[in-house]
C-alpha positions in Angstrom: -11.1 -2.7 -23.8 -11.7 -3.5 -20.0 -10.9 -6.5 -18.2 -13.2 -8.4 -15.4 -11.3 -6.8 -12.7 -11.6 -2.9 -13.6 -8.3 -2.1 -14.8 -8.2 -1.1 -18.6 -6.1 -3.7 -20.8 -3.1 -2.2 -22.3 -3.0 -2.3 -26.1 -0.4 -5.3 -27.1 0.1 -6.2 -23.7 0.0 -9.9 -22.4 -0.8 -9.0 -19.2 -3.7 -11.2 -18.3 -5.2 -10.1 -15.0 -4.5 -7.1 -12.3 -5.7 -7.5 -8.9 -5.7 -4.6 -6.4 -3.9 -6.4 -3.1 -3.6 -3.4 -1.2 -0.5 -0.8 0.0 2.5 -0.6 0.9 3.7 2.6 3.3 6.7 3.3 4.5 7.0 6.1 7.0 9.8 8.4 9.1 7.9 8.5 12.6 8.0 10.9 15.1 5.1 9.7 17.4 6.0 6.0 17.6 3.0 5.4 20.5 0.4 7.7 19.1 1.2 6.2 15.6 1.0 2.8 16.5 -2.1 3.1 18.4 -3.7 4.6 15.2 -2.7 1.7 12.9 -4.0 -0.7 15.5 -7.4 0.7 15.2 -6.9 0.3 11.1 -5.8 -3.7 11.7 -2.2 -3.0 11.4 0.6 -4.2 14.1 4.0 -2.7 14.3 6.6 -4.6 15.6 9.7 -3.1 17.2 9.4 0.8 17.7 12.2 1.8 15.3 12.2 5.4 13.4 11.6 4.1 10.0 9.1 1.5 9.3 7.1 -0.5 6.4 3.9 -2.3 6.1 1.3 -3.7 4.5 -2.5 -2.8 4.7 -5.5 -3.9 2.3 -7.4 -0.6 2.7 -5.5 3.5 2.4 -4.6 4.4 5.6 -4.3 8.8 5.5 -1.1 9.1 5.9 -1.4 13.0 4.9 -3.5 13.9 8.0 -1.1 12.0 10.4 2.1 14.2 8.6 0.0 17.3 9.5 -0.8 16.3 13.2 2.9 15.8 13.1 3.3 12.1 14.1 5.1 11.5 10.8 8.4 13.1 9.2 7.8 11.7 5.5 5.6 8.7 4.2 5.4 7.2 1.0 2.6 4.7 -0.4 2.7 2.6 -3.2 -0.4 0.6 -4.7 0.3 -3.1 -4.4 -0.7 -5.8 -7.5 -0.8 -9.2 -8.4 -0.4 -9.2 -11.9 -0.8 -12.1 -14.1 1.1 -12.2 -17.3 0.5 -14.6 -20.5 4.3 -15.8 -21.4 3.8 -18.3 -23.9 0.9 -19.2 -26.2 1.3 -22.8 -28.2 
């Protein structure tokens, strides 16, 4: 069984609704400038210029290439939802 939204509804579950809001990366970077500049063009702004950062962006960002042009150490992205959850039925 599907749900509106495109995610498949999990048998027994009272999980309601799932909405894609977007990622969450968090990166070791070696290029802080370069780096910045890039996510700028995507709609992202950095604050600070420390080694490690996080943030939030509604569309994937390829983190991959930017590890292979060496502007990045390590990366990590995680999928970001808003989840709605039946907890009590009368």
């Amino acid at each position: 069984m599907s749900q509106d939204n495109g995610y498949p509804a999990r048998a027994g579950s009272s999980i309601i609704e799932e909405e894609l809001e977007g990622y969450e990366y968090t990166a070791d970077v070696k290029a802080w400038e370069t780096f910045s500049n890039i996510l700028r063009r995507n709609g992202v702004v950095l604050e600070g210029g420390g080694r490690k950062v996080t943030f939030r962006a509604t569309k994937r960002i390829d983190m991959k290439a930017m590890k292979q042009q060496g502007l990045l150490r390590s990366y990590a992205v995680a999928r970001v939802k808003r989840v709605k959850e039946l907890v009590e039925v009368g």
